[in-house]
N, C-alpha and C positions, 0 to 999 in steps of 0.2 A: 024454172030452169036454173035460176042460180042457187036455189038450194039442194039441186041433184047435181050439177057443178062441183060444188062444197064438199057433199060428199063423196062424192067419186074420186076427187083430190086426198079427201081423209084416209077414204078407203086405201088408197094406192101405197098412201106412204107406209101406211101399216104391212105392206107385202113387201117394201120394197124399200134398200137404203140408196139414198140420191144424194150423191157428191155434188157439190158447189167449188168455184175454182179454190184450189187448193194454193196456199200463199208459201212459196220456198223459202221465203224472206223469211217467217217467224224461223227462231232460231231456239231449238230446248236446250235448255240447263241440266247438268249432271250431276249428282253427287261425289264431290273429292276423293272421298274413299269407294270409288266406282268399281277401279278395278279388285281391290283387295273383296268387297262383296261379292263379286263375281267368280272370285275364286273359289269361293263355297258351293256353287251349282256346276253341277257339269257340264262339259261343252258336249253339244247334239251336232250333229249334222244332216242335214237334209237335203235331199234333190229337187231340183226345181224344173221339173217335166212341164215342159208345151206342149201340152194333150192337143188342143186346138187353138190354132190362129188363123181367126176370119178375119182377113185386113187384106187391104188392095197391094199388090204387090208396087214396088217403089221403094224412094229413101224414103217414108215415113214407116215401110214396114223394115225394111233395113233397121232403122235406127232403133225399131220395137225388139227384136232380134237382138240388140247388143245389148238393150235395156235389161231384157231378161237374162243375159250372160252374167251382165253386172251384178242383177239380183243374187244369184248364185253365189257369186264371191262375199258381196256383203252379207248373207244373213249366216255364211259359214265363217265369218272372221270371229276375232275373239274382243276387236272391236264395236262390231254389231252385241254381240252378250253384254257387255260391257256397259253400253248404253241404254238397250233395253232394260237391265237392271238395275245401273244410276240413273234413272229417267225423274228427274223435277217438276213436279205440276206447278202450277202459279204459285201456289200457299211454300211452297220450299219443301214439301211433304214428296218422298218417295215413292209414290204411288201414280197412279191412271184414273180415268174417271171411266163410268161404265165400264168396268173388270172384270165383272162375274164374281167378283167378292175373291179376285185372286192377287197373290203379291207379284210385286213388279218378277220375282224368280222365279213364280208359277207361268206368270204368263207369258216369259220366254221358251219355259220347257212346255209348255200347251203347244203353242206357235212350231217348236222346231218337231212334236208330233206331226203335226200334220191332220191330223184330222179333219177334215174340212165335214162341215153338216151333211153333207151329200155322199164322201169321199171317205168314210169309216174304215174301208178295208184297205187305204194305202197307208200306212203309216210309213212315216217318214219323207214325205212327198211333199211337194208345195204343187198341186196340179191346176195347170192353168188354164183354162177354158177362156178365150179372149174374144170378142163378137163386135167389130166395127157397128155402131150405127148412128143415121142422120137425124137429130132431132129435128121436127116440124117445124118450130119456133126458129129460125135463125141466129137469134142474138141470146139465146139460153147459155148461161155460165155454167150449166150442170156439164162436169166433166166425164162423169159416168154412174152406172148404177147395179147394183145387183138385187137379185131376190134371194134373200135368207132362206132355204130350207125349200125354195123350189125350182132353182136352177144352179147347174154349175157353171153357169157362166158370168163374167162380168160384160158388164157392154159399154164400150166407150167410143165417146163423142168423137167421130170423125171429124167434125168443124174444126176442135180441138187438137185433138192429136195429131192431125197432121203439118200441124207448127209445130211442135213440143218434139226440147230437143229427149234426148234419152235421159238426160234425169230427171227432168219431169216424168216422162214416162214409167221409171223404174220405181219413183215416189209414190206414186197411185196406182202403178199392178199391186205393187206391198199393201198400199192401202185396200185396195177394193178383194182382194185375197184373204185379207183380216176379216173381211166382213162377213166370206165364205166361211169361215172358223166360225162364225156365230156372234165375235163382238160387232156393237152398233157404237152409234155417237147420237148425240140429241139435236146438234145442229152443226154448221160447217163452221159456227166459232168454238166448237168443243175442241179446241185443237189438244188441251189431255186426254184426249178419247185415246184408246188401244190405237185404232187405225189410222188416225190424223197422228198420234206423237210417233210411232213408228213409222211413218209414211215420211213426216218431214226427217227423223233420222236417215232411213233409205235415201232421202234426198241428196243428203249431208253427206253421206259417205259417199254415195255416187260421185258427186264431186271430187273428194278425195283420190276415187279410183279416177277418175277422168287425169287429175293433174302426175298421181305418182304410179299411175299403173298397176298398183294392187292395194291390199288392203291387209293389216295385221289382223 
């Protein structure tokens, strides 16, 4: 029994990326000449469609609601480019880890495509498939989780989310969205992964947008 256990655990994760709580506190580094490289890729914009929202009605779906307004503003700022393009790994290296073998400028102009693995025929779209649910475990840190390439949904933790103010929120729809696109991470301390460094940026900037009401 515990080595079908084991594997059925192995199995899973191989279907499936499972988020661990996400830490707002880390904080990325940019590179100085951020904006001046950013001037070199085009600015995209994108739409940020709520196809579906499975969530209880209440302030927690209220607040889910404003999360994704937010999204909206920040991945259309020239702030959001900005950083996704000067984005600092640990090493001081311009780059993400798990990329797809693309530069920090591919992978904003991938991103503001839209293409989600499921979702080829919207281009330009961030489409959001969102799906409350209760994990079994009580005290489970997993915030949420998607399946790469056989659902368009993300599913997140009720336990969770219904503390979690909206930039939390807005952090990890960005994040578990990323994951719809096809990047992964190797563990929830990859924080250079694509969806962990853009998830705590969305983070960052939410905040931003919370205190000045918009975003450059």
């Amino acid at each position: 029994m515990k080595y079908l256990l084991l594997f059925l655990i192995s199995f899973s994760a191989k279907a499936m990326q499972i988020d661990s709580d996400m830490k707002l506190i880390y904080q990325p580094e940019f590179s100085k000449n951020a904006r001046e490289l950013a001037h070199d890729t085009p600015t995209k914009y994108i739409d940020v469609v709520a196809e579906e929202v499975i969530f209880p009605r209440g302030s927690a779906r209220d607040r889910m609601l404003n999360a994704i307004e937010m999204v909206s503003e920040i991945v259309n700022s020239e702030t959001f480019k900005e950083m996704v393009i000067g984005y600092l790994n640990e090493y001081g290296q311009r780059s993400y880890t798990r990329n797809e073998g693309l530069s920090n400028e591919e992978v904003y102009l991938t991103l503001m495509e839209g293409r989600e693995v499921l979702d080829q025929d919207t281009p330009g779209e961030m489409n959001l498939y969102i799906k409350r649910y209760r994990p079994w475990w009580p005290w489970s840190k997993v915030i949420g989780y998607t399946k790469i390439g056989k659902s368009k949904y993300m599913y997140v933790n009720w336990r969770k989310y219904k503390y979690f103010d909206s930039i939390a929120m807005a952090s990890n729809i960005v994040h578990e969205w990323i994951h719809l696109m096809g990047f992964r991470h190797d563990s929830a301390k990859d924080h250079d992964s694509v969806p962990y460094a853009i998830g705590y940026i969305t983070g960052r900037l939410a905040e931003q947008y919370l205190e000045d009401g918009y975003i450059r």
